[in-house]
Each structure stands twice: as structure tokens, then as C-alpha cells.
C-alpha positions in Angstrom: -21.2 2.8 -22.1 -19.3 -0.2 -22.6 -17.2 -1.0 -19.4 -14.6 -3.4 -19.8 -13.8 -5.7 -16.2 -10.5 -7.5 -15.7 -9.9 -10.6 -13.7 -8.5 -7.6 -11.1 -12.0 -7.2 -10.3 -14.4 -9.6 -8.8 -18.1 -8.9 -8.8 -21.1 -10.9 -8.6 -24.1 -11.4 -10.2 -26.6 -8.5 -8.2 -23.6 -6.0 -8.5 -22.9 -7.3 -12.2 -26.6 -6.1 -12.5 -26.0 -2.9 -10.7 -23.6 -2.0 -13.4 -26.3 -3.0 -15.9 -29.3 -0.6 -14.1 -26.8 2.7 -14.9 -27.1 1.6 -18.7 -23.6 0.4 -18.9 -22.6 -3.0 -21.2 -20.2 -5.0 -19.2 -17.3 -6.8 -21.0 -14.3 -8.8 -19.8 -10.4 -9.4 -20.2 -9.9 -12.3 -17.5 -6.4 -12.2 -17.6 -4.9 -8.5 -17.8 -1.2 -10.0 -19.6 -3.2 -12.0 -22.4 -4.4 -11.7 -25.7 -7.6 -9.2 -25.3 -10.7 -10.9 -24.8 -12.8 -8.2 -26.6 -11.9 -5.3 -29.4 -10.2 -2.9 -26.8 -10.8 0.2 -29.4 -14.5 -0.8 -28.8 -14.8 -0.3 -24.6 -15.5 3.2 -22.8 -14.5 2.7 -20.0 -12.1 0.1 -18.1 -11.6 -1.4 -14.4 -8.2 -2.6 -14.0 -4.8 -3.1 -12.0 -1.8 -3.4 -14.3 -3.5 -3.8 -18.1 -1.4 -1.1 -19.3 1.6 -2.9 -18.4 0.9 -5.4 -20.7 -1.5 -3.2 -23.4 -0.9 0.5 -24.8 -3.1 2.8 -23.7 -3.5 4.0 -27.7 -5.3 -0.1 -27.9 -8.3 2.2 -26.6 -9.1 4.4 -28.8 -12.5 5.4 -27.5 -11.5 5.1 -23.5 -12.8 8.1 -21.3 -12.7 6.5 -18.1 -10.6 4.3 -15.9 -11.0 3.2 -12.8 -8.3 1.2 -10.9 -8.4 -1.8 -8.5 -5.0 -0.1 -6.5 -4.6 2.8 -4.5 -1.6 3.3 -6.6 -0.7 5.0 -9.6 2.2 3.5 -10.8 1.3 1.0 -12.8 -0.9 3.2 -15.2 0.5 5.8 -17.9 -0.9 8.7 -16.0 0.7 11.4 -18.2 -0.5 9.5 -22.0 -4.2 9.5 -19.4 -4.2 13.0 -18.5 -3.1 14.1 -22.3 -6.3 12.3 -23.8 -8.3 13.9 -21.2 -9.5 10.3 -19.5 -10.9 10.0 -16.5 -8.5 8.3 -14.1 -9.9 6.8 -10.7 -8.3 5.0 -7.8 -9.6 2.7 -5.0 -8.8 5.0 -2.3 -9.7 3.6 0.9 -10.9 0.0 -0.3 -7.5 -1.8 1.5 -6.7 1.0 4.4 -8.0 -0.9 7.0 -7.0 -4.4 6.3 -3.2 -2.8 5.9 -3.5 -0.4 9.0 -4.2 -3.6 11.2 -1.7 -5.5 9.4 0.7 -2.3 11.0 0.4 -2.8 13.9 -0.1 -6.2 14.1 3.7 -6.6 12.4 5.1 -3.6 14.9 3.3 -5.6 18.0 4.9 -9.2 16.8 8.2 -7.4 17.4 8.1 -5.6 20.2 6.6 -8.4 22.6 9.1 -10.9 20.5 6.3 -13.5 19.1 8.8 -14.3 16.4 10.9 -16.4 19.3 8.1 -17.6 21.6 6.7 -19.1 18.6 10.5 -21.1 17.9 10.2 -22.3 21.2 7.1 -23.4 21.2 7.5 -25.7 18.5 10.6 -26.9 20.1 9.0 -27.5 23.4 11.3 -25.2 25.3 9.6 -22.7 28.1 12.3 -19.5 27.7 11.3 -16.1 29.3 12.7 -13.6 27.2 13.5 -9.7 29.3 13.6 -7.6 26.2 10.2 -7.1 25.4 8.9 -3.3 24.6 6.0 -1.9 24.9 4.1 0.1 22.4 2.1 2.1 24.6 3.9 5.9 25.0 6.0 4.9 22.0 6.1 7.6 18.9 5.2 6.7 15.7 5.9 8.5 12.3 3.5 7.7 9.4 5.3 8.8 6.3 2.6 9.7 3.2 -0.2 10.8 5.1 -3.1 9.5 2.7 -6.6 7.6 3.9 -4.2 4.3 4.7 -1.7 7.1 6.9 -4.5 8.0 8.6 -6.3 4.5 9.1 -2.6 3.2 10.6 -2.8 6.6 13.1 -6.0 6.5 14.8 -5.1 2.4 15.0 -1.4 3.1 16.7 -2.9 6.4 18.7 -5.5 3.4 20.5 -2.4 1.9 22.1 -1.5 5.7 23.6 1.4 6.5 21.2 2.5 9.7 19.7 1.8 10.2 16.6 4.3 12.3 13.8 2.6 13.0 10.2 4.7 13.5 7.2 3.4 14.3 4.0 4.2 16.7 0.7 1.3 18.6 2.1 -0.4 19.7 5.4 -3.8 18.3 6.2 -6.6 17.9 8.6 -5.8 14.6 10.0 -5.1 14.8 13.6 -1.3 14.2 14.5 0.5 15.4 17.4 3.4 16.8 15.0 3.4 16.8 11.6 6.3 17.6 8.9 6.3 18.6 5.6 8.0 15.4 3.7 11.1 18.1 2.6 11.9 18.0 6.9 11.3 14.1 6.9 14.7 13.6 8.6 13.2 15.9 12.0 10.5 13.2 12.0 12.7 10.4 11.6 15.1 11.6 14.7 12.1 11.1 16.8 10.5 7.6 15.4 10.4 4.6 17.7 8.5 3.2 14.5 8.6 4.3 10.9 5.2 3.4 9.3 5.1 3.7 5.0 2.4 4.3 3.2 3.4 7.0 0.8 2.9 6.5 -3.3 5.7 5.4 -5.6 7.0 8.3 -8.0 10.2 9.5 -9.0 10.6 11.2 -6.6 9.8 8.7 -3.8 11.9 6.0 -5.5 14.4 4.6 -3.3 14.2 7.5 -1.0 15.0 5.4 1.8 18.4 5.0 1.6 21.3 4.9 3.4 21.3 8.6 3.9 17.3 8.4 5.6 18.3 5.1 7.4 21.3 7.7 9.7 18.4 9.4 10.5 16.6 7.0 12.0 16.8 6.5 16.0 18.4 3.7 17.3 16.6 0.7 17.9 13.4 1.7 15.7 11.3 0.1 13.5 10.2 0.1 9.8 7.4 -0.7 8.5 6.4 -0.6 4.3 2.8 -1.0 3.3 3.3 1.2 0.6 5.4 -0.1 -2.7 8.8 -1.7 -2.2 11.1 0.5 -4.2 10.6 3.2 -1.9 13.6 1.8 0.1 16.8 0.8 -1.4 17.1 -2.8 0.1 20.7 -3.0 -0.1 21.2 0.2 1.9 18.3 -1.6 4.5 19.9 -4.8 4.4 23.3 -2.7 5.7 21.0 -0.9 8.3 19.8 -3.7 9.7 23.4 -5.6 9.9 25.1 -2.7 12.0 22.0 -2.5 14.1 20.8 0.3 13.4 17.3 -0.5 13.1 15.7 -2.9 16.1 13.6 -4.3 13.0 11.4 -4.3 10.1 8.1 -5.2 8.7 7.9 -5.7 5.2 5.3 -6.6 2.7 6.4 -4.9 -0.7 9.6 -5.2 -2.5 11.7 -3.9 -5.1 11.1 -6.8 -6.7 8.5 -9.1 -6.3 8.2 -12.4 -5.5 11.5 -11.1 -2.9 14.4 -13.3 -4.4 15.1 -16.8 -2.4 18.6 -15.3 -1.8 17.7 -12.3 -0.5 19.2 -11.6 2.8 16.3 -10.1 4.1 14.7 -13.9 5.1 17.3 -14.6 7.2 17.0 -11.6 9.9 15.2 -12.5 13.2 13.9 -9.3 13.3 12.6 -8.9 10.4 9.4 -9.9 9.4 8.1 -10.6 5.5 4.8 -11.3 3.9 4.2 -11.7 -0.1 2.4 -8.2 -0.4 -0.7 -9.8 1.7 -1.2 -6.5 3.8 -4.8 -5.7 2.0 -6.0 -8.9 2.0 -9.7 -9.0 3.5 -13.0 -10.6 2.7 -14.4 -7.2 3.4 -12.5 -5.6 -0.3 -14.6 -6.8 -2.6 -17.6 -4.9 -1.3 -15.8 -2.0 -0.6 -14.2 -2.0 -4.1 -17.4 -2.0 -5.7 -19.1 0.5 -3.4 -16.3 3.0 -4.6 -16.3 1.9 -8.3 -20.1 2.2 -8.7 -20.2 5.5 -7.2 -17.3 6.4 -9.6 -19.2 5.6 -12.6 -22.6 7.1 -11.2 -21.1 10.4 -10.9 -19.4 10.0 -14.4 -22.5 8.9 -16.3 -24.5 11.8 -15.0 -21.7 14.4 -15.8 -20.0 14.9 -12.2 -16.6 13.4 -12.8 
């Protein structure tokens, strides 16, 4: 097999040779948006984030398998995949801890008002501030309830909160309520904090609009780990102007990097980070763990 690695993927010289032990000729495009590397109609098999974006799938004319660096799907041709009968993978799980913590790390900044102790701070000024919440009996909806849904419940249930699952369908996770994603708006009613961490499709596409923001309790907070377009930001920019929402944690955008203009930088209550939420020295291992299993279980048939 010849196995074609983009600059998406990091791996070193042992694991480089654990590719090598399965029989498997590795190949690389550093730079997904350039001129290929190698002959693409050549590889079998590829490990990539958004090459497709930037390459038609019908460049690989002999791909059977494909295994991506994301969780996501959305910036692969999954129909064109599924029609020539490839192999599609994901990195489920590689980044659900890393973002889980980044959760309720952003939810805990707000609620015990770090945002202003650290403006005071740097302007020497010892202020006491009255409004801080706790997290601790607080309910928490986790919207797409996936291996990162999960990984941000059992971190907010620590912290004694209730815990509201929402997904398309029911599962085994533990919640103390869970909804089926077409009664979304019963779990929103009861949210002191909205966590995101559901898939971008056309159907989730701006879902979160100024129809899902009415539903929303007063005072509550939003989190989005998952992919920015998933809220309409204009219709969470108004949200957050009337009050509606006590604040937001954002690390995806509709469009990214989030415009200097944007009025979301200028909210106190808001909190942004350049899609940084997965970030942990902990992903490379994990990513490789998950893509040499992958292609174990390919090579010897079990796909």
C-alpha cells in the first residue's frame, strides 16, 4: 500500500516505521493547498485534513482509504467517497479531552469573572466584584452528544451539575435528561450553559439562530467547540446585545480568522480563542494510536 501523509499529520521516525512494519510505502504532500508532492493517481491510501478542498477527489484514482486528522466531516466529499466505495475514517476521540477541559475552563472564567480580576490586576486596582456564580448545582445541556459530548459531561458532572444530552439519536452515555435534537428547544429552556459539540451538516448549519437563542434561559451561557457556522453570529451578536445570554465561549467561527471588525471582540462577556480548543501535546500520540489501528484493521480485511 502506498499511504500518502500531509503536513496535517505529524509522526516520527519509530511510528514512521510502524507504518513501514504493516507493509505500507509512506509518501508525502507537506502542504495540503500546493502543487502535489507525489503522482496522487499513484497513492492508496491518504491521511489528511482539508486536501480535498484544494485537490479533486477523481486526482486519486486508485484511493481506497482515507483517514482524517479531524473529527469532522465537512471538509471531505463524503458523498463522491461513499460512491467510489473508499474507506473514510475520522479521528474520533484524538482532541475530546483537550476541548472538554477547554469547556469548562471558558464556562468557569465567566462565572467567577476572571476576565475583570485580570483588568484590574494589571491596573493595580483591588475591586471585589458580588456577581460571581457558581457552577456547582448549575444544569448544563451538551448539544451533539458524540465522544467530545460525552468527555465535556462527565468533566461538568465533577463540579455536581446536571447534565441534559441532546442528540439526533439516544445513547448510552449517562445524562440526567436527554432529548432527541427535534425537542432541542425543551433542553434549551432548562440550560444554565449550552455546550456545542455537534457536526456541521446542512442541517446543523446556522441552526442557532435567533429563533434557538428565544429559547435559551436568561442569563445562560454558550459555549461552541464544534464548527462555527452552526450559529448564525449576527443573530448571536443581537442575543448578546439585549442580554439575553449572560455570555459566550467561542472558539470556531463562521469564518475564520474571526474578522478584526467583528463585534464579537468587544463583549466583556464573551470570551474568544483562534480555534485553539484541541490543542495538546498529548494529540499526536493519540492521533497515531487511532490511525495505525485504522489501517491494521484495513490491511487485514476488517474495515
Amino acid at each position: 500500500m502506498k499511504l500518502l501523509v500531509t503536513g496535517a499529520a505529524r509522526f516520527d521516525k519509530e511510528q514512521l516505521n510502524m507504518l513501514s512494519s504493516l507493509g505500507i510505502e509512506t509518501v508525502f504532500q507537506h502542504d495540503e493547498c500546493a502543487e502535489p508532492e507525489t503522482d496522487f493517481s499513484s497513492v492508496d491510501a491518504v491521511i489528511c485534513n482539508g486536501l480535498f478542498l484544494y485537490h479533486g477527489i477523481d486526482e486519486f484514482n486508485n484511493l481506497k482509504f482515507v483517514q482524517l486528522t479531524s473529527a469532522g466531516l465537512d471538509r471531505v466529499p463524503v458523498d463522491r467517497i461513499k460512491e467510489k466505495g473508499i474507506v473514510l475514517k475520522n479521528a474520533r476521540g484524538v482532541y475530546s479531552v483537550p476541548m472538554a477541559e477547554y469547556a469548562v475552563a471558558g464556562v468557569l472564567e465567566l462565572f467567577k469573572g476572571l476576565n475583570g480580576f485580570y483588568k484590574n490586576q494589571k491596573n493595580h486596582l483591588w475591586i471585589k466584584n458580588r456577581e460571581l456564580r457558581d457552577l456547582s448545582s448549575s444544569t448544563v445541556a451538551v448539544i451533539g452528544f458524540g465522544n467530545v459530548g460525552y468527555e465535556c459531561a462527565k468533566r461538568f458532572k465533577s463540579f455536581d451539575t446536571r447534565i441534559i444530552g441532546v442528540d439526533v439519536f439516544k445513547n448510552d452515555n449517562p445524562c440526567d435528561e436527554f432529548y432527541l435534537i427535534k425537542d432541542i428547544k425543551t433542553a434549551l429552556n432548562k440550560a444554565d450553559i449550552v455546550v456545542l459539540t455537534l457536526p456541521l451538516t446542512d442541517e446543523t448549519k446556522g441552526m442557532f439562530n435567533r429563533d434557538l437563542f428565544c429559547e435559551f434561559k436568561e442569563n445562560s451561557v454558550l459555549v461552541n467547540i464544534s464548527r462555527g457556522a452552526v450559529i448564525n453570529e449576527t443573530h448571536l451578536i443581537e442575543a448578546l446585545e439585549r442580554g439575553k445570554l449572560g455570555g459566550a465561549v467561542l472558539d470556531v467561527f463562521e469564518k475564520e480568522p474571526l474578522d478584526e471588525n467583528s463585534k464579537l471582540w468587544d463583549f466583556d462577556n464573551v470570551i474568544i480563542t483562534p480555534h485553539n480548543s484541541f490543542v495538546s501535546p498529548s494529540n499526536s500520540k493519540r492521533l497515531f494510536d487511532v490511525v495505525y489501528k485504522n489501517l491494521k484493521d484495513y490491511l487485514k480485511g476488517d474495515k
